[in-house]
N, C-alpha and C positions, 0 to 999 in steps of 0.2 A: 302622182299616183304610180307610175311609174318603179319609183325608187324604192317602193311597198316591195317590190319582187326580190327575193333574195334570193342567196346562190343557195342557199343548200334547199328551199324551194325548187330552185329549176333542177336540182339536180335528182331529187324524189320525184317528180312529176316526169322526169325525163329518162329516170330508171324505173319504174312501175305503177305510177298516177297518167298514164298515158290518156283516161279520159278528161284530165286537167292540165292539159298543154297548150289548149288554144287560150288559157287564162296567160299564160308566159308572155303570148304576143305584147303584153303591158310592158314587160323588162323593156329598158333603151336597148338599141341596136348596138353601141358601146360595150354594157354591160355584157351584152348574148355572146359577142367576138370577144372579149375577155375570157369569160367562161369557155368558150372554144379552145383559146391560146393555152390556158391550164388544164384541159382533156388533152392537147397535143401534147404537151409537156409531164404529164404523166403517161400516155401513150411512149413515147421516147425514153422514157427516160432505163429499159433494159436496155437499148440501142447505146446511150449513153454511159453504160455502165462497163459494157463491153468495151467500147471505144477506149475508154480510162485503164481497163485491166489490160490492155494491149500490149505483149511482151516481145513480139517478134517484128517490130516496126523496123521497118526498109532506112534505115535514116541517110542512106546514100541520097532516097530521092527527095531529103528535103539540101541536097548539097553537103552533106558530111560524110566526109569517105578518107579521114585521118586515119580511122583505124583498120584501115586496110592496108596501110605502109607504115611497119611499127619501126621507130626508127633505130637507130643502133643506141643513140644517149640511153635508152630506155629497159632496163632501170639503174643499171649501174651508176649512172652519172645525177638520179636523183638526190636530193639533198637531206643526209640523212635527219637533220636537226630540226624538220619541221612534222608536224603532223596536223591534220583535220579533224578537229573534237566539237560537238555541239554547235555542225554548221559555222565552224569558225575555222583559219589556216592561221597558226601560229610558229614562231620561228626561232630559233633562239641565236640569230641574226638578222642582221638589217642590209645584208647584201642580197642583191637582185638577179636571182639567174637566170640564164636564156640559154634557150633550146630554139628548136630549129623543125619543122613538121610540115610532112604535104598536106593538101587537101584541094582535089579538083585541081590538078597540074599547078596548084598555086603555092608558094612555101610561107608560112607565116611562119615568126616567131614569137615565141611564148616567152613573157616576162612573168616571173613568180617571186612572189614575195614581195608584191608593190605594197609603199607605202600609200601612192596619192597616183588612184589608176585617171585622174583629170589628166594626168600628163602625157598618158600614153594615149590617143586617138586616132592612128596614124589608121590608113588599111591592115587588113594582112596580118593581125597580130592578136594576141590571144593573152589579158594580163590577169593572172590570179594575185589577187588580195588578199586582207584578211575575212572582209564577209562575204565574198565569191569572186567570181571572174565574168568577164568580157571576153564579148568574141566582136572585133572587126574584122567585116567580111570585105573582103578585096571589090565588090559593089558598092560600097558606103553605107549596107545592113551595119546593123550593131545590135547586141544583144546583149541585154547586162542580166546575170543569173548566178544565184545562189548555190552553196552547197547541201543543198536537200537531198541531192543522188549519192551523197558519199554519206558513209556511215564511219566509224572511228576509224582515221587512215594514220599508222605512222609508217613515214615515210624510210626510215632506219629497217622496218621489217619489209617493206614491199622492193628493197634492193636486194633482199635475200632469195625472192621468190625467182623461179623463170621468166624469161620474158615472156613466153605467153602469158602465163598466170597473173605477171603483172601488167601486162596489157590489157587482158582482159577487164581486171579488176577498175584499173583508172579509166579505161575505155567506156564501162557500163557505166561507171559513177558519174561521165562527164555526162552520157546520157540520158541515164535517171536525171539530173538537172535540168537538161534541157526539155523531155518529154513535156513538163505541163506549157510548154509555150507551144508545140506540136499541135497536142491535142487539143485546144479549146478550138484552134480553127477546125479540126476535123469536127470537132460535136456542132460548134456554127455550121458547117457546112451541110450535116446528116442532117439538123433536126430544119434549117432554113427551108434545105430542097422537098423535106418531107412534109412540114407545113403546109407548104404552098401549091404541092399534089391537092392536099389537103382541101385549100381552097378554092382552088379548082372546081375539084369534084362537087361540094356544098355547093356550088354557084352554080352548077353545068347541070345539079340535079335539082334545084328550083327553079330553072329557068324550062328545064324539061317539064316539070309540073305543071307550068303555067297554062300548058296548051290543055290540061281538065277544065281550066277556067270556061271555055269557051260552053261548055255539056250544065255547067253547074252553076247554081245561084250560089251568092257570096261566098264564091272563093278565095280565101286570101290574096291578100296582096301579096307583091315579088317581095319583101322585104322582112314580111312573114315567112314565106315560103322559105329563106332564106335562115332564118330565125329555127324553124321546125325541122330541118335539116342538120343543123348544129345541136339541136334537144337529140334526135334521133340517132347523132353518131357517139350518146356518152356511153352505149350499151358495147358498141366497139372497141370503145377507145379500150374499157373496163378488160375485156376478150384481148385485145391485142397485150395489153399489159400482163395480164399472165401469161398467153403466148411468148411473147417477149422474154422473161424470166424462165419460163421453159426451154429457153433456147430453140425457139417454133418464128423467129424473127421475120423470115423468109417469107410466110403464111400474113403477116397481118394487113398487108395490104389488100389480100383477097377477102380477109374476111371484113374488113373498114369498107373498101368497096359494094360488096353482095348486100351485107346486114344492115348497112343505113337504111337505104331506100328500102329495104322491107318495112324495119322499123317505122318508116316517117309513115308506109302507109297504115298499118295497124296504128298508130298514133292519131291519124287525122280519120281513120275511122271508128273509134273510139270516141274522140272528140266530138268529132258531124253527131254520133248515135244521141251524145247527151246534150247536145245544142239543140237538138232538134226536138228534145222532151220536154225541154222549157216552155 
């Protein structure tokens, strides 16, 4: 009987059938936290949006601070005969150049134009191939990434340029690269710790309810209570989500916090009015 409850059921009943919510109590507890997990995850997901469009990321503090010591090879001693076209480094040799670069008092050197980057795994070294590069980090990290941050690079024209301009250029490019591996831990990070406020609060505000039980005949169980809680915060979640896109981020936790627990009680008195007309 159970399995009869659907989401787009709970989700009408729990955006404006508020006197058909105590019928929801049939959904599994499974189902109801599911439904929870995707109001978080649309909740988040402005949070998430921003996170992704992030242009002025500190990338010192995840330990890259190469391009704060641009070095003198750069660009002159670039290798005119190769260039970066459709996420690819192609070269019109097969010899191996190395440079030389800080990063964090530590110097790695950079091998370009590997054929077979298996062979380089040492620490400390930095090898572009033809479908991207590797970074060994002097801790035994390793990071293999593509040329997604570079867009048509030939390398004959970026020895023309100043070295700022071309520092800047190969500098951002290596970053754009690097970026999506940054950011997923940061979106894990935003949407985990927010969740779990999240759940928190659902648990801290059923358990608070409990104590009507004592005044009232058949009041739900904790596990309902539980259940009507997560109904009541989809009118939130719905408020934070525009908030959110309005760049109002700041606010949703005040209004997720205030508006549940109104909601759950206009919800369960709604509900009590027509239970009790039966």
């Amino acid at each position: 009987m159970k399995s009869k409850v659907s989401f787009s059921q709970i989700f009408i009943n729990s955006f404006y059938k508020f006197q058909n919510v105590f019928d929801l109590f049939e959904a599994s507890l499974g189902k109801v936290i599911l439904y929870f997990l995707l109001l978080n995850f649309m909740m988040f997901l402005p949070i998430t949006t921003q996170v992704v469009s992030l242009s002025d990321i500190d990338y010192s503090r995840y330990g890259f601070t190469f391009h704060k010591d641009v070095p003198d090879w750069l660009p002159n001693e670039l290798p005119s005969s190769c260039k970066i076209e459709s996420q690819q480094l192609t070269c019109e040799t097969d010899y191996v150049f190395e440079y030389q670069i800080m990063n964090r008092d530590t110097l790695y050197t950079i091998y370009f134009n590997v054929s077979d980057p298996s062979n380089y795994t040492e620490d400390a070294t930095i090898i572009f191939h033809k479908d991207g590069f590797n970074m060994n980090f002097s801790n035994g990290r390793r990071l293999e990434l593509n040329y997604r941050g570079f867009g048509y690079t030939d390398f004959a024209e970026v020895r023309q340029m100043s070295q700022e301009d071309a520092s800047d250029l190969l500098f951002e490019s290596v970053f754009q690269s690097i970026k999506p591996v940054l950011i997923l831990p940061l979106i894990l990070l935003f949407v985990g710790i927010l969740t779990v406020t999240n759940i928190i609060l659902i648990v801290a505000l059923a358990a608070i309810s409990m104590l009507f039980s004592i005044n009232l005949s058949n009041f739900p169980k904790f596990k309902n209570m539980i259940k009507l809680m997560i109904f009541a915060s989809t009118i939130p979640s719905i408020i934070n989500l525009i908030l959110g896109f309005y760049g109002l981020s700041a606010f949703t936790s005040i209004s997720y916090n205030f508006i549940t627990p109104i909601i759950a009680f206009f919800m369960f008195k709604r509900s009590r009015m027509l239970e009790e007309t039966k």
